[in-house]
TORPATI-80497 format. One record per residue (C-alpha): residue in one letter; z, y, x. Coordinates in steps of 0.2 Angstrom, whole numbers. Example, Ala and Ser with C-alpha at 12.3 -4.5 7.8 and 13.67 -1.06 7.14 Angstrom:
2
@aa A | pz 39 | py -22 | px 62
@aa S | pz 36 | py -5 | px 68
% end
This chain:
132
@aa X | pz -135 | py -469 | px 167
@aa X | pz -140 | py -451 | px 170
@aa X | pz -149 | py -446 | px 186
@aa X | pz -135 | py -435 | px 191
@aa X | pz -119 | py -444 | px 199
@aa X | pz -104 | py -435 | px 195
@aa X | pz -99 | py -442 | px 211
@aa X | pz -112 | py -434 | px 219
@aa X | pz -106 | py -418 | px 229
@aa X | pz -120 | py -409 | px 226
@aa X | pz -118 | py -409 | px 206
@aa X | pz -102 | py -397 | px 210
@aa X | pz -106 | py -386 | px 221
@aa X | pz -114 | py -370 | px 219
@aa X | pz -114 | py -353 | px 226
@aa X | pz -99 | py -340 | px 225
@aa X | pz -108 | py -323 | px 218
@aa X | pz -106 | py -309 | px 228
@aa X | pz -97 | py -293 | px 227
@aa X | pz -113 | py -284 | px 222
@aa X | pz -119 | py -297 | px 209
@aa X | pz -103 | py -298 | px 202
@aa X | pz -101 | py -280 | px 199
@aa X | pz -120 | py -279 | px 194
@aa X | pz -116 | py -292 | px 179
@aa X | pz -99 | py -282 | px 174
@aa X | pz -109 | py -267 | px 174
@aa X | pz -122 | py -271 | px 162
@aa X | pz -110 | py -279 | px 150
@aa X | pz -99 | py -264 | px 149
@aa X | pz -116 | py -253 | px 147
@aa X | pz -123 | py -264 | px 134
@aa X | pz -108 | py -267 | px 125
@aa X | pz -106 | py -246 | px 126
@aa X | pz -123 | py -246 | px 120
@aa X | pz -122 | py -256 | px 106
@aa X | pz -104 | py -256 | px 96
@aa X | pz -98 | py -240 | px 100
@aa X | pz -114 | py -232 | px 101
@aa X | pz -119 | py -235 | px 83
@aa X | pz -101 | py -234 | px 77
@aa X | pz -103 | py -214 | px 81
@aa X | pz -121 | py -215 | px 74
@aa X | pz -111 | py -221 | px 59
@aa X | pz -97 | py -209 | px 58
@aa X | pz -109 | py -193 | px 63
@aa X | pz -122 | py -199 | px 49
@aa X | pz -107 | py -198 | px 36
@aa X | pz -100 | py -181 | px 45
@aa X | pz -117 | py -174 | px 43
@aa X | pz -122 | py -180 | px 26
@aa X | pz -104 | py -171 | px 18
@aa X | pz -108 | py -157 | px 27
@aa X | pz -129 | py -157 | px 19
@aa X | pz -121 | py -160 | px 4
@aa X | pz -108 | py -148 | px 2
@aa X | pz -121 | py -134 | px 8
@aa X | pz -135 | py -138 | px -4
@aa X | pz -122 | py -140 | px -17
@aa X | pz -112 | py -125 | px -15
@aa X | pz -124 | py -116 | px -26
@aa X | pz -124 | py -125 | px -41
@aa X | pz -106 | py -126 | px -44
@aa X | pz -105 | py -108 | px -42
@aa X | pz -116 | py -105 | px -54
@aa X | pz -106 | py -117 | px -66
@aa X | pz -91 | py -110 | px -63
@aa X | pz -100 | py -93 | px -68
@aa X | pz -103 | py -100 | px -88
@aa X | pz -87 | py -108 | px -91
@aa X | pz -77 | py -93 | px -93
@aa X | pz -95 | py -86 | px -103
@aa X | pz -92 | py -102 | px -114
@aa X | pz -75 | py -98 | px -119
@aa X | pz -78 | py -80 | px -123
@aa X | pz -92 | py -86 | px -135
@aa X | pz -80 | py -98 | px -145
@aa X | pz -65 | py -83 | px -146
@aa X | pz -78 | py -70 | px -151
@aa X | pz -88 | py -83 | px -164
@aa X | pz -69 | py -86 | px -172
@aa X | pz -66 | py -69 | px -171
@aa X | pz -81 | py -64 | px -181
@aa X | pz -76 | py -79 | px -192
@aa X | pz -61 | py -70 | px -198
@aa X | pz -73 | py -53 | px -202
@aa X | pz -86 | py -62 | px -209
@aa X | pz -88 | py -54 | px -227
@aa X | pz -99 | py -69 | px -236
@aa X | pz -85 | py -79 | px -235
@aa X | pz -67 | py -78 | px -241
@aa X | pz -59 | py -73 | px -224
@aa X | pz -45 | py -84 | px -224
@aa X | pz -47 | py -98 | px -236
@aa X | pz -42 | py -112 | px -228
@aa X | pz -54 | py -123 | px -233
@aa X | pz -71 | py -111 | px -229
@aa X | pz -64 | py -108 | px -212
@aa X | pz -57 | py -124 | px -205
@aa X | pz -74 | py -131 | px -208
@aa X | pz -83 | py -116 | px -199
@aa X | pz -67 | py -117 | px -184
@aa X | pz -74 | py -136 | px -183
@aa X | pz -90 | py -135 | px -182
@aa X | pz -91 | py -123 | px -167
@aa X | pz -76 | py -128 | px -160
@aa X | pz -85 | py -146 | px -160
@aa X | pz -100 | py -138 | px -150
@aa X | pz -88 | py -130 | px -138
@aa X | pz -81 | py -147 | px -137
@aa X | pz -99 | py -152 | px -133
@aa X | pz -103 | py -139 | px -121
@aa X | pz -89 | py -143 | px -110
@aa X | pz -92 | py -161 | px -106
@aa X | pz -109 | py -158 | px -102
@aa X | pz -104 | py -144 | px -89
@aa X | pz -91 | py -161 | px -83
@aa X | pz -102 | py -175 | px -85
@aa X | pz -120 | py -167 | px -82
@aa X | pz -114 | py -153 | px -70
@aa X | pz -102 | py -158 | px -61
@aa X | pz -88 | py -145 | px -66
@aa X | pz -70 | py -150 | px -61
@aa X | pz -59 | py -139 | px -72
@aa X | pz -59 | py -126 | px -57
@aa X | pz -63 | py -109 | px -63
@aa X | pz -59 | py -99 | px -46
@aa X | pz -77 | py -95 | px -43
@aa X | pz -70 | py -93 | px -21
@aa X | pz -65 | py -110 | px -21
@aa X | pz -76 | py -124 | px -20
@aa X | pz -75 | py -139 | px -15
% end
């Protein structure tokens, strides 16, 4: 048998807290609870505000500047298949001689332009004002 008796009055009673002690406890649960949860939930939300915001600054430049050689790029391949047609080693417009000239450099344009998508992170956006 325990030492305590049930039946023993003792074992129930115990003092009502006070006004004071009550509103003591309440108070540093709310204040811990507001310190812990919601607390790192903004620390959460402004760290991802703030990281977009780093990030778009610092990379603002860059696109730019990608931007810049896409429409560069497509001006080489028009003026290197222009030159094609004037070129006076070859047979201007046998089919054969150009098509496998066209290829070729259309084949490096090709090149060129998924590494500006893959590597450098072009979009297909051209409007050097806009960015992302």
């Amino acid at each position: 048998m325990s030492r305590y008796n049930r039946s023993d009055p003792e074992f129930y009673e115990y003092e009502k807290p006070t006004f004071c002690s009550q509103f003591l406890h309440y108070t540093w649960k709310t204040i811990s609870c507001l310190f812990s949860h919601i607390t790192l939930v903004a620390m959460v939300v402004s760290y991802c505000v703030l990281g977009a915001y780093a990030f778009a600054t610092l990379e603002v430049g860059n696109e730019i500047k990608v931007k810049k050689g896409i429409p560069l790029l497509r001006k080489n391949v028009t003026d290197h298949l222009w030159n094609l047609t004037h070129n006076d080693e070859l047979p201007t417009f046998e089919e054969t001689n150009f098509t496998k000239r066209a290829k070729e450099y259309l084949k490096n344009f090709e090149v060129a332009i998924l590494q500006a998508m893959t590597k450098d992170g072009w979009d297909g956006e051209e409007d050097q004002n806009k960015s992302e």
